[in-house]
N, C-alpha and C positions, 0 to 999 in steps of 0.2 A: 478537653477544652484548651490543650496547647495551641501556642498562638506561636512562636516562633521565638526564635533566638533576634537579640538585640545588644548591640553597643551604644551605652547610650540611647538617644531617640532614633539610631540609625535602625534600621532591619536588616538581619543579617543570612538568616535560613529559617523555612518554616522546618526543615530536616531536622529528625529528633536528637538525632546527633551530629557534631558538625568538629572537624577536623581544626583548630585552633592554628592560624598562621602567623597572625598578628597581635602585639599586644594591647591590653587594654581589659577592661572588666567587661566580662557579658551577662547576660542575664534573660533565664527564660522568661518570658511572658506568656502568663493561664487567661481565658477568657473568664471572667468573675471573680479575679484576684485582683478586688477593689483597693484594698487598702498595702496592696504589695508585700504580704508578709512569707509569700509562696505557697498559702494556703485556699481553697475557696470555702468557706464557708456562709453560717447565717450572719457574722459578724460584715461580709461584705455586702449579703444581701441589704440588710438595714440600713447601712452608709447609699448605698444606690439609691432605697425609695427615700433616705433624708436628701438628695439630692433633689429630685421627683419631687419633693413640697418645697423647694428653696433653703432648704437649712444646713446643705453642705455645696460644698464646692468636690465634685467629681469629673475630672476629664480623661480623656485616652482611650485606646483603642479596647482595653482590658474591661470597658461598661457595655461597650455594643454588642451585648452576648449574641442576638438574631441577628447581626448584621445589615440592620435595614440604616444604619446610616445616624439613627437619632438614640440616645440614651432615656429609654424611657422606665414606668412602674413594669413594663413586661418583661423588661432585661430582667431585671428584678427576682419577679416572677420563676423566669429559666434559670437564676442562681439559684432561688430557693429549694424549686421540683430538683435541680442536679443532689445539691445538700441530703436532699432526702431518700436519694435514691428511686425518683420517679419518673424520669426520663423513659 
């Protein structure tokens, strides 16, 4: 579920490794690593579908696990099935 390296909001390589030129912090980004702790679990699944009833605020590329464009309960869903081992 690697999503790419980033500075900041910039994008930098989807390359799993990437050659360091410039300074600054970087930071991988996982697809279902809701709550940014660099982990995916069920804790990020739950923050998605609170999101999904109006009771969190979730944005960014790291919710649209299907990539259809919209953060929905079936992002959700593909955290959950990943979490478990059921992909």
């Amino acid at each position: 579920m690697f999503i790419g390296w980033y500075r900041g909001d910039e994008f930098i390589s989807a390359e799993e490794e990437i050659e360091v030129t410039e300074g600054g912090e970087y930071t991988a980004r996982f697809g279902g690593d809701i709550d940014g702790d660099g982990l995916v679990s069920a804790t990020d699944a739950l923050l998605l579908m609170r999101r999904c009833m109006g009771l969190a605020a979730v944005e960014g590329i790291n919710a649209d696990i299907d990539m259809n464009g919209e953060t929905d309960a079936l992002d959700a869903l593909l955290i959950f099935r990943h979490v478990l081992n059921l992909n």
